[in-house]
N, C-alpha and C positions, 0 to 999 in steps of 0.2 A: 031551315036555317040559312035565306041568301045572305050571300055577299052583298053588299052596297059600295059601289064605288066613290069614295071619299074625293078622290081625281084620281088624273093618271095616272098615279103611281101608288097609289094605297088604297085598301078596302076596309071596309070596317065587319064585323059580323058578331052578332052578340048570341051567346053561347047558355045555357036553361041544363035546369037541373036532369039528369040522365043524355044530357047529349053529347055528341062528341063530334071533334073537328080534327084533321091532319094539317100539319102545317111544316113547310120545309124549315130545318132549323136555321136560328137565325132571324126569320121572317117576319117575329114578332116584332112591334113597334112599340107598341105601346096599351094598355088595358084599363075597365074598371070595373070594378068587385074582386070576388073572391073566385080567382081563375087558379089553374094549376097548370103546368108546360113539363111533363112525361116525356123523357127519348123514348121515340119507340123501336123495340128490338123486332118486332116482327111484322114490318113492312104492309103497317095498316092490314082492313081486312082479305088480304089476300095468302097473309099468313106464312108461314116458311117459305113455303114457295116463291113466291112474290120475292122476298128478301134473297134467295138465291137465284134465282133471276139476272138481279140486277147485278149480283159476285161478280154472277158466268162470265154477264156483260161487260164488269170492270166500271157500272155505271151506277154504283152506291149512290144513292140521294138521301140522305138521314131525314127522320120525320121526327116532329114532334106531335104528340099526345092530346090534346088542348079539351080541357074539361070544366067545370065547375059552373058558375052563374056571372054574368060580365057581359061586357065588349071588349072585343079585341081589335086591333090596327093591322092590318099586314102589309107590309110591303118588302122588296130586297134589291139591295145595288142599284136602287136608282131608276128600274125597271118597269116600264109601261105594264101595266094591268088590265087585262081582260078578265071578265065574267063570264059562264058559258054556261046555260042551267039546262039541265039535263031531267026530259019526263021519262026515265026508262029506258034509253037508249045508251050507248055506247060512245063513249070518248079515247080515243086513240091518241096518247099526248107521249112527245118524248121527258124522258121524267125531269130531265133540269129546266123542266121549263115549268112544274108544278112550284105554286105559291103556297096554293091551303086548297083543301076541299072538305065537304060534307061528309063525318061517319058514318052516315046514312048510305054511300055511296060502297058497291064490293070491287076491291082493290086486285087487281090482278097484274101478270108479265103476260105476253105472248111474242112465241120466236119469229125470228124475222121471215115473212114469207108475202104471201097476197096482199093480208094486211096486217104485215110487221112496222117494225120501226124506221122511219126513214131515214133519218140521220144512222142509223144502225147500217141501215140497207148501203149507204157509202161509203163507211166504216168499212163494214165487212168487203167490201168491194175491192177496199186497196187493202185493208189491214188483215180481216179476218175476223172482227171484235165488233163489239158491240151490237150484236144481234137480236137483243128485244128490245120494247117496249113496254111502255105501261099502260093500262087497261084500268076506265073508271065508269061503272055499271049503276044505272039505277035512277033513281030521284033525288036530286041532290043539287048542290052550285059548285064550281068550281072556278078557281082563280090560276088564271097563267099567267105568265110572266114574259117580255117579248123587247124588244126591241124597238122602239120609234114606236110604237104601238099596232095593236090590229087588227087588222082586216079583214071581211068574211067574202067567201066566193064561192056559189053555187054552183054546184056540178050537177049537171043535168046527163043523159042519157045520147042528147043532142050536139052536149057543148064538154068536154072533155077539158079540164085545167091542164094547165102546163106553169108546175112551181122550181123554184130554184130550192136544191135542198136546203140551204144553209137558211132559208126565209122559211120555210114550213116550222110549223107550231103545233098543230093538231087537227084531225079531223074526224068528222063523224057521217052516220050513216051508212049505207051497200056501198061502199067506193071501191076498187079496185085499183091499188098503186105498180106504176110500172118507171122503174127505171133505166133509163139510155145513155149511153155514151153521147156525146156532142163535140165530137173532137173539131178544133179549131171553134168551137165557137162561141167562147170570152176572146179570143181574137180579135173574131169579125165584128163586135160590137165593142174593139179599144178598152175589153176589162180584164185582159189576161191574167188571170189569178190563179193557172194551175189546174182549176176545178174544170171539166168535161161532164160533167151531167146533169141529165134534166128529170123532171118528177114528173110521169103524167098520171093523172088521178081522174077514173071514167066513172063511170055510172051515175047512182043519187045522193047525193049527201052535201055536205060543208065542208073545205078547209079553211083553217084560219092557217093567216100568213102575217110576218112581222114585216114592215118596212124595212127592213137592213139584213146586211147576211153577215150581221156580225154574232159571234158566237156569246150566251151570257160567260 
């Protein structure tokens, strides 16, 4: 069940009898056939858990259900759209940045740590909050949501990224995230905004990164 990117800011993805799609509420644009849109109480397949997760975190992102036989539209707020298809592996996304994804895909939280949430990871840093993220496992499409749209960068073993939190969107693969202080240094580059830290992200894998460090 891929997404099709319509343009940059909406997807399309048509939807068959026994399948099932998540989709943030709201998201929907527009559809045709005989579709049905479900709130979901139990936090896709990740199950109670998943949905307490996101309390702990203060970071509810309500889903919808999305079933029947159709096409559906997705888009929200205006928001550049990424696709990100996943053979098996692991997608690491902070949750307000989920559009729609595949029921095919198993839905999870994980606390913040190695590879916890980043925006979590600076959350807790000043605040204490917001200490997981969301976890999407499997074979599947998934649709993000981003800012000015985005970008992929490979982490190699060799070449080690260095992202600004507020631009990170998701990443996948063995990465290893570390975050640092940078005191003075929105300063030194005349963007004094308060923020002091940086994301370094080593090993093998993808981050994707938004053009902008504006928050959705």
């Amino acid at each position: 069940m891929p997404f099709r990117e319509v343009n940059a800011k909406m997807v399309e993805a048509t939807v068959g009898p026994g399948q099932t799609m998540y989709s943030q509420r709201g998201a929907m644009l527009a559809y045709r056939g005989e579709v049905s849109f479900t709130p979901n109480v139990q936090g896709g397949q990740g199950g109670l858990m998943s949905m307490i997760g996101r309390r702990v975190a203060d970071e509810a992102t309500p889903l919808m259900t999305v079933e029947g036989s159709g096409t559906v539209y997705f888009g929200h707020g205006g928001h550049h759209v990424h696709v990100v298809r996943l053979t098996g592996e692991t997608l690491y996304v902070e949750a307000d940045r989920l559009l729609a994804f595949d029921g095919t895909l198993r839905q999870g939280t994980m606390f913040m740590g190695s590879q916890g949430g980043v925006m979590g990871m600076v959350r807790g840093q000043v605040t204490g909050q917001g200490l997981f993220t969301t976890t999407l496992q499997g074979q599947g499409s998934v649709a993000v949501m981003a800012h000015g749209g985005v970008f992929e960068l490979q982490v190699t073993p060799q070449r080690p990224v260095h992202v600004d939190p507020q631009a990170y969107v998701a990443h996948r693969g063995d990465l290893r995230n570390k975050l640092s202080t940078a005191l003075g240094w929105r300063d030194m580059v005349g963007r004094g905004s308060g923020e002091a830290f940086q994301l370094e992200l080593s090993g093998s894998g993808t981050v994707y990164v938004q053009a902008s460090e504006e928050k959705l």
